[in-house]
NUSEBA-772554 format. One record per atom (N, C-alpha, C): x, y negated, z negated. Coordinates in steps of 0.2 Angstrom, whole numbers, plus 5000, padded with zeros to 4 digits. Each point is the difference from the previous one (the first is absolute). Layout:
N
XYZ...
END
This chain:
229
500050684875500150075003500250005007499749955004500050025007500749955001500249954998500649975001500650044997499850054996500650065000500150045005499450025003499950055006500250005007500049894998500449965006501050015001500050034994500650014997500550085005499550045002500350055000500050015010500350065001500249995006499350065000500050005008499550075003500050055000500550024997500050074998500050014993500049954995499750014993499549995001499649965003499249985002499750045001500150065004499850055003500050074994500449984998500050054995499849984993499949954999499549974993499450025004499849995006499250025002499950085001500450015001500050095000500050024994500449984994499950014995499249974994499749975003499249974996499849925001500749965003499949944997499649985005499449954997499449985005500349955004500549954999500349945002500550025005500350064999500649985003500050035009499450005002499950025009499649935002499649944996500049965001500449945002500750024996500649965000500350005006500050085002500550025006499649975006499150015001499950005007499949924999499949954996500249935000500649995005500650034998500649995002500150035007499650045003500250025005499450005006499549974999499350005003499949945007500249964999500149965006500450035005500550034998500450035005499850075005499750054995499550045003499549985004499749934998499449965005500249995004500849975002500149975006500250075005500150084997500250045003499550045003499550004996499350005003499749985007500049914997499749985005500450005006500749995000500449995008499950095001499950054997500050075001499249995004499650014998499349995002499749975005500349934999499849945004499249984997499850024995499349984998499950004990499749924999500149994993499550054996499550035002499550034998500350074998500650025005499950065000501050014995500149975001500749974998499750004990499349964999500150004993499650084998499950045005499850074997500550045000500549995007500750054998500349994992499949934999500549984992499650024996499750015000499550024993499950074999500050045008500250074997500550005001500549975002500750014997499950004992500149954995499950004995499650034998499650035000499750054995500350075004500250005004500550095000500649974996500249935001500650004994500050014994499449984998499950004992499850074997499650065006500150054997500650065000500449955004500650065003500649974996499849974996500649944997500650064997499650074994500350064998500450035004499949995006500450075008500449955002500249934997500449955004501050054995500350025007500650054999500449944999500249945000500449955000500650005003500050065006500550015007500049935005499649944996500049955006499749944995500349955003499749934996499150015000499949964996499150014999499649955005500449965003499749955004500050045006500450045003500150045006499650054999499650044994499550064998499549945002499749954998499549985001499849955007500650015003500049995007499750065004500550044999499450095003499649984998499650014993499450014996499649955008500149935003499749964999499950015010500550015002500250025006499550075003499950054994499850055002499049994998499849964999499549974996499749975008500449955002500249965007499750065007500550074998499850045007499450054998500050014994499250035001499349965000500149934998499549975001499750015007500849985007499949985004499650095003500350034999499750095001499450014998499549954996499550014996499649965007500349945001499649935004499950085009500650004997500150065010499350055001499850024994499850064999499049965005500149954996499249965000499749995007499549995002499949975008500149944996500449955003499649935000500449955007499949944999500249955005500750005001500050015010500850035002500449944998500850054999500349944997500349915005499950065007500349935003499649955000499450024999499549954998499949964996500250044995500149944993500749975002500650025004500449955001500049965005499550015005499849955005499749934997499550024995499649954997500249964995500750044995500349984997500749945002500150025007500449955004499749945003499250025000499749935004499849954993500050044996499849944993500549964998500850035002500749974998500249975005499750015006500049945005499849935000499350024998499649954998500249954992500550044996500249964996500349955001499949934996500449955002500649984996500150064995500749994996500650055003500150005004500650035001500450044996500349994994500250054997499550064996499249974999499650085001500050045005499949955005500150065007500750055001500449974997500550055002499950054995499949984994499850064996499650045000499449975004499550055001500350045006500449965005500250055006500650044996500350014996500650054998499750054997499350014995499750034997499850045005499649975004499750055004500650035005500449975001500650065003500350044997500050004994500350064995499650045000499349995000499550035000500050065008500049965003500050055005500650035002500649994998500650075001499950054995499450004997499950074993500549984993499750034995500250004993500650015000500350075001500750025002500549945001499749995004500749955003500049934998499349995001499849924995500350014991499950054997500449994995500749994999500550045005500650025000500249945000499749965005500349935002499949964996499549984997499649954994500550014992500350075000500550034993500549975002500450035007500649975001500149935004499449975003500449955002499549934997499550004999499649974994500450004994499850054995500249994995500949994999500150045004500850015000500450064996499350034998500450084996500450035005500450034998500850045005499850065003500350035005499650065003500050064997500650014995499950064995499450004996499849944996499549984995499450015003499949975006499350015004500050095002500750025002499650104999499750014997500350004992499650014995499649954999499649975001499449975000499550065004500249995007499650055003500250095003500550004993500150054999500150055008500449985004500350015007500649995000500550055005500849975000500249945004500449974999500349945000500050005008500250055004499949975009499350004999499450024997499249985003499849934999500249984995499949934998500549965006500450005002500449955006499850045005499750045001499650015007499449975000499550004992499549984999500149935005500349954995500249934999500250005007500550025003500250015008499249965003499650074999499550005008499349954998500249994993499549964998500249935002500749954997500349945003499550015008500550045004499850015007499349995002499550024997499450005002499649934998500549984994499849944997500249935005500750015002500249975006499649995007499750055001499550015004499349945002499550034992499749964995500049935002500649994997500049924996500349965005500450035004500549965006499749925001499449995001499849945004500249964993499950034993500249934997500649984999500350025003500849984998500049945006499650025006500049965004499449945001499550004997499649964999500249944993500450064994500049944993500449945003500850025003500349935001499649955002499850015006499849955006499250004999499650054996499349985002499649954998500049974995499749964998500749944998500249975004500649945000499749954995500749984995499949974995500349915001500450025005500349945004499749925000500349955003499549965003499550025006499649975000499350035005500249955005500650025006499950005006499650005003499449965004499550015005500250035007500849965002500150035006500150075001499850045006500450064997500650025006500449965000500550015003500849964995500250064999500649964995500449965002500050015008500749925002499749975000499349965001499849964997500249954994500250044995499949984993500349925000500750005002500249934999499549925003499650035006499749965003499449984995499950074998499450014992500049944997500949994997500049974995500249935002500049995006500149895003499250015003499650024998499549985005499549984995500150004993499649974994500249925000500550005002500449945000499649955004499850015007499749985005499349974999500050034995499049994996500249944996500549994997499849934997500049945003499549964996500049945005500549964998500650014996500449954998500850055004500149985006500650045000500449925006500749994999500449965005499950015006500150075002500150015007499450035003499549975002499250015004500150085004500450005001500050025009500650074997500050044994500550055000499750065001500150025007499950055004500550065001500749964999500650055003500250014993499850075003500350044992500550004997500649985004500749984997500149954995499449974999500049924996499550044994
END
């Protein structure tokens, strides 16, 4: 049964499960569930909260599966579903007293500091930068320049016209440039993969490379001082 169900596209899927079948919403959020996780989590910036967005996304889907008008691909309906899941969490988190955000980003930035894998640290530092330009604009950028959806498909995602999404994306890049600037300048050169240079002067180097020479005890010419030799 369910190898037939792998058979059909998302809007048959959609409509066998609007119609009674028990299998055929399993099949669809199989097919599409990773993808909302990773829009979640770059939206969010927190895996906690990222797998509550997805969950009540999918279950608003599953009950709204009857009201889907099919004016738009079903992948793009469950991007809004998942997007709008994304901004009322965050409105639910706003409402609460709890601990200020820059604090969880200060603290979140000293623990990615202290990592010693570099590629976690970046990820934890771009999480928390999405996180702090707001949902709005961390999703527009996560849809169109993450995922790569086009900017008509992302309106209809977040259901806005087409200049809000390239304004969105616009201020958001910009703030993100802001953000993350130091790693564009710290990945090339920060942790050098090169040979390990002890001098730190580079015109040095050739003298670097005859002065191992000097060290052996088996060399013809005792006495090679003059760098030209």
């Amino acid at each position: 049964m369910s190898e037939a169900l792998a058979e059909l596209d998302d809007r048959e899927l959609l409509a066998r499960h609007a119609a009674g079948d028990r299998d055929a919403f399993g099949v669809l959020v199989a097919r599409h569930r990773d993808r909302l996780w990773r829009v979640a989590l770059r939206t969010l910036g927190d895996s906690h909260d990222a797998a509550d967005a997805v969950q009540d996304a999918l279950i608003s889907a599953y009950r709204a599966a009857g009201s889907f008008r099919g004016d738009a691909a079903v992948t793009t309906w469950l991007h809004r579903i998942t997007v709008n899941a994304c901004l009322d969490l965050v409105r639910r988190r706003a409402s609460r007293p709890t601990v200020a955000l820059e604090d969880e980003l200060d603290h979140t930035d000293q623990l990615a500091a202290a990592d010693v894998l570099g590629a976690r640290e970046t990820a934890a530092e771009i999480l928390a930068a999405l996180r702090r330009i707001g949902p709005e604009q961390a999703a527009a950028v996560v849809l169109v320049d993450v995922e790569g959806f086009p900017v008509a498909q992302v309106a209809q995602m977040l259901d806005v016209p087409v200049g809000t999404v390239k304004s969105r994306c616009a201020r958001g890049r910009s703030r993100l440039a802001a953000l993350l600037g130091h790693l564009a300048e710290t990945t090339p050169g920060g942790n050098p993969s090169p040979p390990a240079p002890v001098e730190p002067h580079d015109r040095q180097s050739d003298r670097a490379q005859s002065e191992p020479a000097q060290s052996e005890p088996a060399q013809s010419e005792p006495t090679g001082t003059e760098d030209d030799t």
